[in-house]
N, C-alpha and C positions, 0 to 999 in steps of 0.2 A: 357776544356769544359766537357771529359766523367768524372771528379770528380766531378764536380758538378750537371750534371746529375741523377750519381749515387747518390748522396746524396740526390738528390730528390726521386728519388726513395726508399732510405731508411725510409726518411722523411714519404712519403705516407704509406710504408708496416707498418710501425712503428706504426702511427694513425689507420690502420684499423684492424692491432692487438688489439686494446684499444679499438674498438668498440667494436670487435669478443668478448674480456674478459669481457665488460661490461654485452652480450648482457649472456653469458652463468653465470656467477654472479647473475644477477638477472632473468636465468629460473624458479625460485620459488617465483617469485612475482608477486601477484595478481597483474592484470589490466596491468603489464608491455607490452608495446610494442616491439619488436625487430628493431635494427637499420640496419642502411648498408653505408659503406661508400661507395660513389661515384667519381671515377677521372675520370680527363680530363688532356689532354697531355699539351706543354707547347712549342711553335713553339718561332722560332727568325724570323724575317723576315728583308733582307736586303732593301734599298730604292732603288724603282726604279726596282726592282727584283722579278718576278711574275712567277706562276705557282710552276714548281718543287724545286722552288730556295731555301725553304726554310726549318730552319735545327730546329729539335727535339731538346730540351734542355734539358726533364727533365719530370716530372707528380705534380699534384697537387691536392688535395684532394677537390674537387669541391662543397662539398656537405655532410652531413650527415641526408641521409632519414631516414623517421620511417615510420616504416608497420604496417600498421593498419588497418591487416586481425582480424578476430575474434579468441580468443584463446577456451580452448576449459571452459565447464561448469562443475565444480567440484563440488557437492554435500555435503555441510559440515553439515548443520543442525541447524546452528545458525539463529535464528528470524533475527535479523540484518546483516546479510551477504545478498548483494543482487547482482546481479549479470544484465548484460546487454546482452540481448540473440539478438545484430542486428546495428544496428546504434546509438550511439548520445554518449555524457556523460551527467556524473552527475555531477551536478553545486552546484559549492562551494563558499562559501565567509571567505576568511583565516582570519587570529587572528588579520590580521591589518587593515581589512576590503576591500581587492583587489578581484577582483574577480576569479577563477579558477577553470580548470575542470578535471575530472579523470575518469579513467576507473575501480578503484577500489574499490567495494562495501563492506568494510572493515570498519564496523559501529558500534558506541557506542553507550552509553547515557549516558549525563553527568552529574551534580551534580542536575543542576534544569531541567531535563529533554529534554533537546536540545541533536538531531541526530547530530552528531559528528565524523571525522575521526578521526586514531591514532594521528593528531598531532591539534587535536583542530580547523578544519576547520567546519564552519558549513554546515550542507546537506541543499539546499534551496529545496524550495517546493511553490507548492496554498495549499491555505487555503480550507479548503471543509467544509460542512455540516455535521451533525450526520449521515446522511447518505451516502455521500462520493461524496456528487456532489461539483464540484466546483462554489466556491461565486465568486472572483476575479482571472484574468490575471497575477497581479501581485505578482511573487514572494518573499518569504518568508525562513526565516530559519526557519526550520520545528521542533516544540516542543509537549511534553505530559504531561497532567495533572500528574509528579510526585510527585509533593510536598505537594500536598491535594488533597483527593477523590473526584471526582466527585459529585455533589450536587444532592438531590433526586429529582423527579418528583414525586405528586402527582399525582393520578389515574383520572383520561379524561375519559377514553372512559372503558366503559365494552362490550364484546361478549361471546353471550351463542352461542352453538348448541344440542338441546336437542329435542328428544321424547318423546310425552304424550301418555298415552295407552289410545287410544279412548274405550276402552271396561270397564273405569273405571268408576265406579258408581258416580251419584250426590253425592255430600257431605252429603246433608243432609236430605238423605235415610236412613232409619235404618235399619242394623246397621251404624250407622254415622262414615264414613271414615275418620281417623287421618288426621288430617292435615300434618301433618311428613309422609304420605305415599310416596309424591315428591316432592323430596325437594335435591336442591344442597348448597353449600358455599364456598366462595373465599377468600382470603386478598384480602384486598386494602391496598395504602399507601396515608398519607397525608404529606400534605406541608413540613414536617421533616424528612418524609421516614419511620414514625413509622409504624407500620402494626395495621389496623382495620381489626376484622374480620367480616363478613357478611354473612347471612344466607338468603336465599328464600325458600318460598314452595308455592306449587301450587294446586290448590281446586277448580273441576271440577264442577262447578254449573249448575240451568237446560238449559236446551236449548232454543233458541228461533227461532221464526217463522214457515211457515209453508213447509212440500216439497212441493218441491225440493231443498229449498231455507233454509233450517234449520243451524243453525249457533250453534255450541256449542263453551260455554262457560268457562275460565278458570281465575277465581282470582288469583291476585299474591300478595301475603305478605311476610311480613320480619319477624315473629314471627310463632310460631305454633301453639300457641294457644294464645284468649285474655288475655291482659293484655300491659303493655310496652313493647316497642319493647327492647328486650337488646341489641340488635346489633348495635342501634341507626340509623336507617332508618327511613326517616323521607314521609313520599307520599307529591309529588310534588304539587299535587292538592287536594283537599278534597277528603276522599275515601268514600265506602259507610257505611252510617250511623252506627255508633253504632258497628264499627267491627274494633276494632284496629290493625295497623299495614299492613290495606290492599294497596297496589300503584298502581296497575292498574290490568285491566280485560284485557285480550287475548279472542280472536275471530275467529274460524276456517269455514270454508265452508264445505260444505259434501265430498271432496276430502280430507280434513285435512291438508288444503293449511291455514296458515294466511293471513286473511283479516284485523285486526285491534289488533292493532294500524298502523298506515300505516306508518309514522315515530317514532325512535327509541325513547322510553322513554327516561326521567329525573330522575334519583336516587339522592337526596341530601343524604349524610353520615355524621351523626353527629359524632366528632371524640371525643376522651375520651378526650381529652387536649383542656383547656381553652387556650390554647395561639394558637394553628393550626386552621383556619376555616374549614367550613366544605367542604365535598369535594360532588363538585358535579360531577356525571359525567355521560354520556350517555352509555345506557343498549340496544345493537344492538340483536334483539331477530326475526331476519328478516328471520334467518334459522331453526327456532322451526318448528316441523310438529306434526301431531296430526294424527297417524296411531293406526291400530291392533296390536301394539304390544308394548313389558317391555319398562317402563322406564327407559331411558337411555340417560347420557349424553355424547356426542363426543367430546366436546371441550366449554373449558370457561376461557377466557382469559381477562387479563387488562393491561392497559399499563405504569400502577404506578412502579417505583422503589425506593428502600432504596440507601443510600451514596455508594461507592465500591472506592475502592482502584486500581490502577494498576497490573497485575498478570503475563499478557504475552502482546502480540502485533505480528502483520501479517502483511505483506506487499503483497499487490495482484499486480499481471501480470501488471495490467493499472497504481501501483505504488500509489495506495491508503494504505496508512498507518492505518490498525484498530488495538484500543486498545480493549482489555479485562477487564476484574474488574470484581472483588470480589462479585459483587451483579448478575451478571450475564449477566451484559450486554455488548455491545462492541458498540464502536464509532468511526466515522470515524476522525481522527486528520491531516490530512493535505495529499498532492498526492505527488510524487517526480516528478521533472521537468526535462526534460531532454532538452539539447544541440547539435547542431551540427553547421557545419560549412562548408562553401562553399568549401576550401581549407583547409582538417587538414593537409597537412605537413606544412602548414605555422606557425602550432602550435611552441609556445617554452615550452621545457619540462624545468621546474622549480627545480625537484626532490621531493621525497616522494610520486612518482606515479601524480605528478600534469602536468596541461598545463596552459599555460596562450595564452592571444588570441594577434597578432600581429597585422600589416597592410596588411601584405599577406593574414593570416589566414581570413579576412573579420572578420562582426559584429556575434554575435552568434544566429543563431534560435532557440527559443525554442518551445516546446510544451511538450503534455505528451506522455506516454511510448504507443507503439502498433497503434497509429495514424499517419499516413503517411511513411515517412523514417525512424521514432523513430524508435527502438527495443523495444521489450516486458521485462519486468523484471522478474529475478527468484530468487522468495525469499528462504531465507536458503540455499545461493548455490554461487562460486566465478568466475570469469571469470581468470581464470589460464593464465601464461601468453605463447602469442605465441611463443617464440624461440621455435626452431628445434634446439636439442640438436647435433644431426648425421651431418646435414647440419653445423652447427658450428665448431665441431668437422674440418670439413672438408673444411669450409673456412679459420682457423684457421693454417691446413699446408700450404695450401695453399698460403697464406701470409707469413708465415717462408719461405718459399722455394722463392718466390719475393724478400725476404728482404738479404736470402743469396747471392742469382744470381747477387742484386745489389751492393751485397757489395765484390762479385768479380769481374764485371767490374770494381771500384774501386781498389781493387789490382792491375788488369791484367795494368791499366793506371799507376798504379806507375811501374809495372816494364817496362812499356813500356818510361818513365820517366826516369828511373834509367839505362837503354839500352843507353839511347841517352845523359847522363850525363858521361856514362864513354865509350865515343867513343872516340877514338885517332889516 
């Protein structure tokens, strides 16, 4: 009976040395978890024979847990290193199309720009908007425009913010003030992404009505003086008579408040190119004021861009994925979804940092990063793994010293064996 005891007991130190070494082995891996084996004893029980009757056999390795405390957050600096600062994982769909999940944010990009672990799993994710709101529930293996730029956006919308100097003279008082006295110019892009340039100037003509009630006056043209417009601006509506290049009148009150136009013009753009139509797009002039003082403009924006290429990429906290590009702009390409589970020891760990889900583990919840139980994400940065090296270290005699002790009860029963074989 005590050799085979003992040999169970070797049996168990034996396995939880394998854990001990597994678990210090992979101290330096991301998302690793640390294990622990678990025993329970191993009773005989005679029939018929209750309470103290019954005898110790031996131990049995009941169990191998995993802890799945949080490790700590390492700081590496790679765009695609992301890291889980709380609950959940990150869900994967592997090369054979099974589904799995991990703890470790150890991310590529691969040939047609699909997020990818080191062994070719893909990162799922929602699909979002250019601006990083989510379209659909359902996830997705999450990709980026690398294979071809980004398509251009012609120019929609224009906004000025500018000052008139109320204290500047009628136009057409002598001496006759230059039309190029104010005047600003922007790109636009059309339908190609090519750049139009455009120019306005502004030509303060007389007043009208009577006080209190006096409203001055400001022309706006796209040329400086008559003739063609070069710019190729075209006035949305017939302008006034006999004065090329004018698109609309601005109208101020005696605070230098605009009153008219009360919505935002129409600018058509003729563009150089017979094959691009023209671009029209709305001129937001809702913050123009008309004070005592220089000409000046704060701000004139449009919302056109050229083609762009890929350059960088960012992962934010809620696990919204934005790309960068060449033209200067950034887009939002998809959110990482994260996982949990009602039960993660019921997880089985697969290897290369993976889990896959059981009948213990239950079905998997998902949502996104920082909403409810999820954890928050931190991009450029790793979730190192929790082993306690000192603690191992020190589980590790610990078990040597069990595995000795039980392998001299086993001696101590052979000489107690080998006593009673040479009795005479």
């Amino acid at each position: 009976m005590s050799f085979q005891t003992g040999l169970s007991g070797l049996n168990a130190s034996s396995r939880s040395l394998d854990v001990i070494g597994n678990n210090i082995a992979n101290a330096n891996t991301a998302g690793m978890k640390t294990s622990r084996a678990e025993f329970s004893d191993l009773v005989a029980s005679s029939i018929g024979v209750g309470g103290g009757g019954s005898a110790g056999i031996g131990v049995e390795v009941a169990t191998v847990s995993q802890q799945f405390s949080q490790g700590s957050i390492n700081v590496t600096g790679s765009d695609l290193d992301v890291a889980i600062n709380g609950g959940g994982f990150f869900q994967l769909t592997l090369t054979d199309g099974s589904p799995a999940y991990t703890r470790a944010g150890t991310f590529k990009l691969d040939k047609v720009g699909n997020i990818v672990t080191n062994t070719g799993a893909n990162l799922m994710g929602y699909p979002t908007d250019a601006a990083g709101k989510a379209t659909s529930t359902t996830i997705q293996a999450l990709q980026l425009p690398t294979s071809a730029p980004i398509g251009a956006q012609p120019t929609k919308a224009i906004s000025a913010e500018f000052n008139l100097d109320a204290r500047a003279p009628i136009a057409a008082t002598v001496p006759v003030t230059p039309r190029t006295t104010y005047g600003t110019s922007l790109t636009v892009f059309d339908s190609q992404g090519a750049t139009v340039p455009v120019s306005l100037y502004f030509e303060r003509v007389a007043s009208t009505g009577v006080a209190p009630n006096v409203t001055d006056n400001w022309n706006v043209y796209d040329v400086a003086s008559g003739g063609a417009a070069p710019d190729g601006l075209v006035p949305p509506t017939p302008g006034t008579p006999g004065t090329p290049g004018f698109q609309f009148q601005m109208q101020f009150n005696a605070n230098g408040v605009l009153t008219s136009p009360a919505s935002a013009p129409t600018l058509t753009i003729t563009t150089p190119s017979a094959v691009t139509p023209d671009i029209v797009a709305t001129f937001d002039i809702s913050k123009v004021t008309q004070f005592g003082a220089n000409f000046a403009v704060s701000n004139l924006t449009q919302d056109g861009y050229a083609p762009g290429e890929l350059v960088g990429l960012k992962i934010g906290d809620n696990g919204v994925v934005t790309a960068r590009y060449s033209n200067g702009q950034t887009q939002a390409n998809g959110q990482i979804a994260l996982a949990d589970f009602r039960n993660v020891q019921g997880l089985t760990p697969t290897g290369g940092g993976n889990w896959i889900e059981t009948n213990a583990s239950g079905l998997p919840v998902q949502g996104s990063p920082g909403i409810g139980k999820f954890g928050g994400l931190r991009s450029g940065a790793l979730e190192e793994s929790n082993v306690d090296l000192t603690a191992e270290l020190v589980n590790m005699m610990t078990a040597q010293r069990a595995y000795q002790a039980n392998a001299q009860t086993i001696k101590t029963q052979d000489q107690i064996m080998s006593t009673l074989v040479n009795l005479r």
